[in-house]
GUZAGU-38811 format. One record per residue (C-alpha): residue number from 1; x, y, z; residue in three letters. Coordinates in steps of 0.05 Angstrom, whole numbers, plus 5000, padded with zeros to 4 digits. Layout:
N
(pt NUM,(X,Y,Z),"ALA")
...
This chain:
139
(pt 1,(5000,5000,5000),"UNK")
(pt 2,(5024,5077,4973),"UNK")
(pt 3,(5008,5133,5006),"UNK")
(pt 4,(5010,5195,4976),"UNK")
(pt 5,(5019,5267,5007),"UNK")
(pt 6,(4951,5284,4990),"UNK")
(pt 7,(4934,5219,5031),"UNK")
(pt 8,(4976,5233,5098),"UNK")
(pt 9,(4951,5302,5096),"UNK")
(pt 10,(4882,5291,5086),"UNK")
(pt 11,(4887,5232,5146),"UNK")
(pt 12,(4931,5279,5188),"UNK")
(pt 13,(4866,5328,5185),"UNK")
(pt 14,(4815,5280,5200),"UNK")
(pt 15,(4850,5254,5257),"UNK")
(pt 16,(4861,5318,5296),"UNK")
(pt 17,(4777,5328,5266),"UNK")
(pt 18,(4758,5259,5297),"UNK")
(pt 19,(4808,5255,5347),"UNK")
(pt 20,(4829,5190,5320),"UNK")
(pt 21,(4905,5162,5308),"UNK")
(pt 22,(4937,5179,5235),"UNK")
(pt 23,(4935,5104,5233),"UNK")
(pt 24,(4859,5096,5233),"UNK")
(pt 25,(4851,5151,5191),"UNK")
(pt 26,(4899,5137,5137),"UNK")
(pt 27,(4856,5065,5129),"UNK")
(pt 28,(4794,5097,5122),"UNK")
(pt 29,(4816,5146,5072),"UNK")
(pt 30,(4856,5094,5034),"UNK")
(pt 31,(4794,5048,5038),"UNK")
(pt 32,(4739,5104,5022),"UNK")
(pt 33,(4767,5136,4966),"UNK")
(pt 34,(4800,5075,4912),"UNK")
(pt 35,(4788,5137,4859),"UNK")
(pt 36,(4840,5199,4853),"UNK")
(pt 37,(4814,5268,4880),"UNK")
(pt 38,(4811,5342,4853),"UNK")
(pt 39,(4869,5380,4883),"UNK")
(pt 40,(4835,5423,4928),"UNK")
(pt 41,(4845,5501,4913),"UNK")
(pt 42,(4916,5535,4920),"UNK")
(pt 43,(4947,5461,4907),"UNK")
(pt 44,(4995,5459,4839),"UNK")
(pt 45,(4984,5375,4835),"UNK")
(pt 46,(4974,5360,4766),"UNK")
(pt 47,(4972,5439,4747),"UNK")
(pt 48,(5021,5460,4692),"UNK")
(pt 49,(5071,5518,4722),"UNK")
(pt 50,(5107,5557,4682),"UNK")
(pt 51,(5167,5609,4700),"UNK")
(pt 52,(5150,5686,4676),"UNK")
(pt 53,(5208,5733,4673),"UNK")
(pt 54,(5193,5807,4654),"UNK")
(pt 55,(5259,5820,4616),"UNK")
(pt 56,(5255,5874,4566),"UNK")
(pt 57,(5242,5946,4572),"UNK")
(pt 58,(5236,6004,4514),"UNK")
(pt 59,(5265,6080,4528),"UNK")
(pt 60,(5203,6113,4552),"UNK")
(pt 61,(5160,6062,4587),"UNK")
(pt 62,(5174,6087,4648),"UNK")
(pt 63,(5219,6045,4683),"UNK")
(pt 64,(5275,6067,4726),"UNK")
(pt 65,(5319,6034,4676),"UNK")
(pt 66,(5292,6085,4615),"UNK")
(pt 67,(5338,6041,4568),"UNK")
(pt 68,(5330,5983,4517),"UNK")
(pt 69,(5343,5928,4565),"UNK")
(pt 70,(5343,5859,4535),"UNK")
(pt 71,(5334,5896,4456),"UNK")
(pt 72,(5404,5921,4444),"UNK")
(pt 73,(5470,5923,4461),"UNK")
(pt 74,(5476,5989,4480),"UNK")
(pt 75,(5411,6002,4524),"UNK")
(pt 76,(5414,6078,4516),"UNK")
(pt 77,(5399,6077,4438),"UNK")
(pt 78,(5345,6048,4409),"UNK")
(pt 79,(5356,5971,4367),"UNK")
(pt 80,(5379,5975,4300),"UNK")
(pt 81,(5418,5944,4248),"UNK")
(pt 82,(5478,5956,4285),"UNK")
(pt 83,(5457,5966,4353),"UNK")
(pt 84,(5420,5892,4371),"UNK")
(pt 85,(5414,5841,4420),"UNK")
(pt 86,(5352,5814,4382),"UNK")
(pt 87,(5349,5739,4360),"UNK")
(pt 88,(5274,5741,4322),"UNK")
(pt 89,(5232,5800,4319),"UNK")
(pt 90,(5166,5788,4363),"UNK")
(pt 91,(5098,5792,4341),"UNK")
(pt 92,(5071,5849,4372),"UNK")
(pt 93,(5008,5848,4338),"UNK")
(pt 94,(4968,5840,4413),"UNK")
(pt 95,(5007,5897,4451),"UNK")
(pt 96,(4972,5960,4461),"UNK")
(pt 97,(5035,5995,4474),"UNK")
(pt 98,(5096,5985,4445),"UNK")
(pt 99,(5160,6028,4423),"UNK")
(pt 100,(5194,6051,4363),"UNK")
(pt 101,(5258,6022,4341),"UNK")
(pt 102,(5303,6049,4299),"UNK")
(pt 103,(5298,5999,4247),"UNK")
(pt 104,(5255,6023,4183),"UNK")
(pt 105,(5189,5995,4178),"UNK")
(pt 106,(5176,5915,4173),"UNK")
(pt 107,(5174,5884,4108),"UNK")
(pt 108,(5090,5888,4119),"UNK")
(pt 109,(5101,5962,4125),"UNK")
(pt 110,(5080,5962,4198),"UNK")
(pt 111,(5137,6013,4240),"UNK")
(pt 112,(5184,5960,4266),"UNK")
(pt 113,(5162,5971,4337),"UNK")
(pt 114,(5170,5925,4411),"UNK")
(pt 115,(5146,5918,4476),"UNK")
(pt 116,(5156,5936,4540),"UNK")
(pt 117,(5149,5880,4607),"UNK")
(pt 118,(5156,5938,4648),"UNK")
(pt 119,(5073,5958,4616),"UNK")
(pt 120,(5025,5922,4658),"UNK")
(pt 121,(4983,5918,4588),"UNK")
(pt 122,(5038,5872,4566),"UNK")
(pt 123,(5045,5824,4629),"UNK")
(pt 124,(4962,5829,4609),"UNK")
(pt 125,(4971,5802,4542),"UNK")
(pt 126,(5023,5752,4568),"UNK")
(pt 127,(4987,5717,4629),"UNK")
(pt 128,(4919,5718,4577),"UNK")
(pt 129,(4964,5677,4531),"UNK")
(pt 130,(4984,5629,4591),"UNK")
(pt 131,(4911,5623,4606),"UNK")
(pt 132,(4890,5605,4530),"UNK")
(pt 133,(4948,5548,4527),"UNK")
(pt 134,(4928,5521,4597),"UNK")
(pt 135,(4984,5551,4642),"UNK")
(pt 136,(4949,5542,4705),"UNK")
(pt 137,(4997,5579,4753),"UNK")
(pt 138,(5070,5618,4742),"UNK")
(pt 139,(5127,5640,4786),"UNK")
């Protein structure tokens, strides 16, 4: 017989409910419920988790750094063709705000523009993503 965290736990709290021994309760449980359980809320069992890291800030956006962290190699001018720490060009197609480079415009014609993680609008966009592809929880 296994016994899982969720198990010990759940006994643990039915014993000091029933005033019972862990022993006695960790039977019952294992007896009562031959089926797996929901996780209850706040528990990450089974939950995808995924790590979110708010690298990359634009000139103007209003963060202390007021540079192009992340987007070039010299943060106090804006990317271009000689000034880039890019390695693909996002799609920034779902940003409300984003900044101008000083690249010309995309090959669509669209001003080759990027975002900011320091914009709450983009950690927005971001977690909404992690919602529609089933990210339950990040860190």
């Amino acid at each position: 017989m296994s016994v899982s965290r969720r198990t010990f736990l759940a006994a643990s709290a039915a014993t000091a409910a029933a005033g019972t021994t862990v022993g006695t309760a960790l039977t019952t449980s294992l007896t009562a419920s031959a089926r797996p359980v929901a996780s209850p809320p706040g528990d990450v069992v089974g939950k995808i988790t995924v790590g979110y890291q708010g690298w990359f800030a634009c000139a103007g956006d209003g963060a202390p750094i007021n540079g192009w962290w992340h987007w070039s190699n010299n943060w106090g001018q804006p990317p271009s063709p000689t000034n880039n720490a890019l390695g693909s060009w996002p799609d920034v197609r779902d940003y409300t705000a984003t900044y101008q480079t000083a690249y010309s415009n995309l090959g669509n014609g669209q001003p080759a523009k990027l975002f900011s993680s320091y914009d709450q609008q983009t950690v927005n966009t971001h977690f909404r993503w992690m919602q529609q592809n089933g990210c339950d929880t990040a860190t």
